[in-house]
VOSE-186082 format. One line per field, with one value per residue (C-alpha): x, y, z; residue in three letters. Coordinates in steps of 0.05 Angstrom, whole numbers, plus 5000, padded with zeros to 4 digits. Layout:
N
px: X ...
py: Y ...
pz: Z ...
resn: ALA ...
end
This chain:
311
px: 7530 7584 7663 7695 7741 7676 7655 7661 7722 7683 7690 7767 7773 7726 7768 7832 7878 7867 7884 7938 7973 7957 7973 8049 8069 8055 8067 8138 8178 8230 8286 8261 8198 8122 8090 8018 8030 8032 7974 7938 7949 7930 7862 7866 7870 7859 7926 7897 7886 7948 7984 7946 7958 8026 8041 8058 8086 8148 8206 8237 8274 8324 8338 8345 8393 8439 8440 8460 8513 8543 8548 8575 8615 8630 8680 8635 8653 8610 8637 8615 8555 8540 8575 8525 8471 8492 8500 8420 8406 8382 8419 8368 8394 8468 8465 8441 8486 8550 8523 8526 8581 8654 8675 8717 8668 8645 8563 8557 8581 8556 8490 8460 8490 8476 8422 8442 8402 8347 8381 8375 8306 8300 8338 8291 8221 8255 8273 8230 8167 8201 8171 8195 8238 8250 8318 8298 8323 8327 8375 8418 8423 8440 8485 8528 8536 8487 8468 8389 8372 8391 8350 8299 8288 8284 8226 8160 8113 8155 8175 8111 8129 8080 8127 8168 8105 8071 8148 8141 8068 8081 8143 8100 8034 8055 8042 8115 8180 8166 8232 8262 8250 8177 8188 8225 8173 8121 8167 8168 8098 8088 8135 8177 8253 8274 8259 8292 8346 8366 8346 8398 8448 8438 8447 8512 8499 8446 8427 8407 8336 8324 8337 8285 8269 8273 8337 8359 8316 8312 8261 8306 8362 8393 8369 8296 8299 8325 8268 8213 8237 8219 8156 8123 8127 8061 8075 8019 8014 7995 8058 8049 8076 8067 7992 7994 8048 8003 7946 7997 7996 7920 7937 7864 7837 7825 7895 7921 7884 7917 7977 7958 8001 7964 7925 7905 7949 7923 7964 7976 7975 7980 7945 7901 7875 7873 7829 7788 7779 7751 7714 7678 7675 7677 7647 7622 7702 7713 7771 7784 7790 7847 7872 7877 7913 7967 7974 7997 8044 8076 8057 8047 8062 8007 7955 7987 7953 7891 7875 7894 7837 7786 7790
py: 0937 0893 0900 0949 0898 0871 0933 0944 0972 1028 1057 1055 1071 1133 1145 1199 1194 1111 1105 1159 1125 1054 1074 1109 1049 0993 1044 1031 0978 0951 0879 0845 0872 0853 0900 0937 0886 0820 0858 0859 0791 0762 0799 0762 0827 0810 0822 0874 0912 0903 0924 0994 1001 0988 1048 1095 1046 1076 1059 1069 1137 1120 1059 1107 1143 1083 1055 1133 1138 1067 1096 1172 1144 1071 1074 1110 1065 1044 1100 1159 1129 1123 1188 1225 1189 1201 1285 1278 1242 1178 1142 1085 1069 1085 1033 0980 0979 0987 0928 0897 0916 0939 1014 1001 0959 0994 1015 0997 0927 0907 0941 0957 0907 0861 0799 0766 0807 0868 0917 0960 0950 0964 1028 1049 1031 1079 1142 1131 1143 1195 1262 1323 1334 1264 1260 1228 1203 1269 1297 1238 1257 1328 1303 1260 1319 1295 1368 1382 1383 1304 1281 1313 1271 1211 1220 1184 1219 1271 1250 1244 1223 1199 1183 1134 1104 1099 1067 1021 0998 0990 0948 0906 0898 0892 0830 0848 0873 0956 0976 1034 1054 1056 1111 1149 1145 1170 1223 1243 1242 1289 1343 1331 1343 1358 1284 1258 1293 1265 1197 1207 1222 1165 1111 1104 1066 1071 1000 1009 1037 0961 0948 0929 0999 0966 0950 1023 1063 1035 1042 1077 1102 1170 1163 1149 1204 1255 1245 1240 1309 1339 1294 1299 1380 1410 1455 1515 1516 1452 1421 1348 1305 1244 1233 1243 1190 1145 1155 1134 1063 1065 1058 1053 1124 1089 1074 1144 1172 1134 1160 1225 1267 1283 1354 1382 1347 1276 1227 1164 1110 1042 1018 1068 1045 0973 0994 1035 0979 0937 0983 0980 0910 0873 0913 0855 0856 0878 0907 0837 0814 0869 0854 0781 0791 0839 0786 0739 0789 0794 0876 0884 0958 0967 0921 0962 1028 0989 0971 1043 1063 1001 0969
pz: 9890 9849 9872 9832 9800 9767 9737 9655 9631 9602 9673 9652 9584 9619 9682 9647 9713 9712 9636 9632 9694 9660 9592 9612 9642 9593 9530 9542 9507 9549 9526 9575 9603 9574 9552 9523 9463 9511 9543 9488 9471 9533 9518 9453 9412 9330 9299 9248 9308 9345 9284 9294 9359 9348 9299 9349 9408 9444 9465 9540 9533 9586 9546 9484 9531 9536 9461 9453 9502 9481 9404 9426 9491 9493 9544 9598 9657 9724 9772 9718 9712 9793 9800 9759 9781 9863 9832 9814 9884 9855 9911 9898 9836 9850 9907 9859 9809 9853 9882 9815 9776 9793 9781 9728 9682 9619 9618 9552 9565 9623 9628 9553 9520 9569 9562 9633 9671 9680 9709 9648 9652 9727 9708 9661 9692 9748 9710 9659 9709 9748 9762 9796 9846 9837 9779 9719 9654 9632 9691 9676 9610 9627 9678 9627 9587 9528 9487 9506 9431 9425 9491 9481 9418 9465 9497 9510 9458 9443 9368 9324 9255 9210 9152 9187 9217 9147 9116 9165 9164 9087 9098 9148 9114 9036 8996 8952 8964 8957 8912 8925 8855 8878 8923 8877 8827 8878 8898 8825 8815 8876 8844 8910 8882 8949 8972 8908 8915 8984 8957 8905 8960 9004 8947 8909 8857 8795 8800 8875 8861 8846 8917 8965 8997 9070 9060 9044 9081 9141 9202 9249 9205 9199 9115 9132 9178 9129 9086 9144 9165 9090 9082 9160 9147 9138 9076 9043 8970 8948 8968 8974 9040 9069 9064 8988 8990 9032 8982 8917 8958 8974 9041 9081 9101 9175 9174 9153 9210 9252 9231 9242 9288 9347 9356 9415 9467 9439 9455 9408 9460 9453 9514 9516 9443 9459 9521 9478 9421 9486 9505 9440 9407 9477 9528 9573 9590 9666 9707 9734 9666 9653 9723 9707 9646 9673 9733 9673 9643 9712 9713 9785 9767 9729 9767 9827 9786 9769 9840 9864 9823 9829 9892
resn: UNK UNK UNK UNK UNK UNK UNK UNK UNK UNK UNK UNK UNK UNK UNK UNK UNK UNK UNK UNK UNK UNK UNK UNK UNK UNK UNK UNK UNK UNK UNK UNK UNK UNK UNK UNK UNK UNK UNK UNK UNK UNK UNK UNK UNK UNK UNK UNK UNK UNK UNK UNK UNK UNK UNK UNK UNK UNK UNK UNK UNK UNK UNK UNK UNK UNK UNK UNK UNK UNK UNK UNK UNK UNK UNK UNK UNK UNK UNK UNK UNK UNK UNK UNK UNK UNK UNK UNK UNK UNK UNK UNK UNK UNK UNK UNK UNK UNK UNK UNK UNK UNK UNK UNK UNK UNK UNK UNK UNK UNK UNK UNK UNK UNK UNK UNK UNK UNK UNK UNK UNK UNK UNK UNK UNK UNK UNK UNK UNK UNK UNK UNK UNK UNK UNK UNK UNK UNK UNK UNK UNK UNK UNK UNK UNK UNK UNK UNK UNK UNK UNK UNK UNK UNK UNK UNK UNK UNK UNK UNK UNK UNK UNK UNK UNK UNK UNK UNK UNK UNK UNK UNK UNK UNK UNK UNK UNK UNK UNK UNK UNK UNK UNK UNK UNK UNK UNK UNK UNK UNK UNK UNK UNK UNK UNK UNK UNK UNK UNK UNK UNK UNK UNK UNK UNK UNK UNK UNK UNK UNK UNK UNK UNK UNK UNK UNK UNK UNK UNK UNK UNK UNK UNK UNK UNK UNK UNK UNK UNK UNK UNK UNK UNK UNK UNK UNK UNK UNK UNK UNK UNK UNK UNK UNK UNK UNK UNK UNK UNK UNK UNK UNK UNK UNK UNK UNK UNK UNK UNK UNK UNK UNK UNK UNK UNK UNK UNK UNK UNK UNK UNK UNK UNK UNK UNK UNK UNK UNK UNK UNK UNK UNK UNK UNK UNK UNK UNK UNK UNK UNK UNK UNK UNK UNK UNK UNK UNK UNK UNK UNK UNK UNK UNK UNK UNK UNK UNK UNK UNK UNK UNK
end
């Protein structure tokens, strides 16, 4: 009988607990921490794949957490941030950032603004995989006085939206600048004044619809949002949405179902998709292959999981 590390990863891509545990902690997308992209480019992943894997990668919440707090609360200092952290019993954490930084230093500069070290991201891989009793990112939050309605929109998973995905796999993947007037046109064309109209208030200027649409609506801003939330909203009556939009750019029909939000408790994961797409088109690939790879990505974490499970 062969070692388990030299069995095919079918027996992962097959094994739920192994790829859910696998897939949670390389999903997330850390500054300074490799992740299920570098993954799947040390399994030397085709980029036309990558790219759609990478339509619904996440970002660390607790990291969302921070950029949030250093935009609503930019002078939130050291000891408020240990303080609520010592409140959730994370004394763990507590102890290694008052071994790091000085009460009076400000969180936003020191730790999420920072680029001279990981502590943000050792911060993160910790609440970000914490369960019950154990505080989490989401306790912090709570703790730090952030309303439930606005953390809740940081987490892992939690936020499907298929018209900011489709925006920005356009933006990525066409040959010419999209204009914003191109939008507008479409939006037209779909009898969707609604989205026009909140078009027209986000520019503020005629001569704008002859803008380059990225540079307007842009992935991540509050004006691209505003329009996801009327587009991503399934709607009786013929009333047309973010596929129809996808089908006035001939986007692929493999690509649009992609895109589609998940039913049934699927989950969108990157890793998970990149293990299935092995699965598939190279399934001669073993676990020590995958183990190998992770060793060169320095995710001991993960190869930590993958042993649990195949050794």
């Amino acid at each position: 009988m062969p070692p388990k590390m030299s069995i095919l990863i079918k027996c992962l891509n097959d094994n739920h607990s192994a790829l859910e545990k696998l897939s949670k902690c390389l999903d997330r997308e850390f500054p300074h921490i490799k992740c299920w992209l570098h993954f799947a480019e040390q399994m030397k992943i085709e980029k036309d794949v990558i790219c759609q894997c990478r339509l619904y990668s996440e970002y660390s919440p607790t990291v969302k957490l921070f950029e949030f707090l250093k935009a609503t609360r930019p002078e939130l200092s050291v000891k408020e941030l240990t303080s609520a952290l010592e409140e959730m019993k994370r004394i763990d954490i507590q102890l290694m950032v008052f071994q790091t930084y000085k009460s009076e230093d400000k969180v936003s500069r020191v730790i999420t603004d920072s680029c001279s070290d990981h502590v943000m991201d050792d911060i993160a891989q910790e609440l970000d995989s914490a369960s019950k009793p154990l505080g989490n990112w989401e306790k912090l939050a709570q703790n730090l006085g952030v309303p439930r309605d606005i953390y809740q929109r940081f987490a892992m998973y939690s936020d499907y939206n298929p018209t900011v995905a489709l925006v920005r796999y356009l933006y990525t993947t066409s040959k010419k600048p999209i204009l914003l007037k191109d939008f507008m046109d479409c939006f037209h064309k779909m009898g969707r004044e609604d989205v026009l109209k909140k078009v027209k208030q986000i520019i503020k200027k005629e001569d704008m619809k002859d803008l380059n649409a990225s540079e307007v609506l842009k992935v991540g801003s509050d004006d691209l949002q505003a329009i996801a939330v009327l587009l991503n909203e399934d709607i009786q009556g013929g009333v047309q949405g973010w596929r129809q939009l996808g089908n006035y750019f001939n986007v692929d029909s493999s690509i649009m179902d992609v895109l589609e939000p998940p039913k049934d408790k699927e989950v969108h994961s990157p890793t998970a998709k990149v293990i299935s797409w092995l699965t598939a088109a190279r399934p001669s690939t073993t676990i020590d292959d995958v183990a190998k790879a992770l060793e060169k990505i320095k995710r001991y974490d993960a190869l930590k999981i993958l042993r649990s499970h195949f050794n």
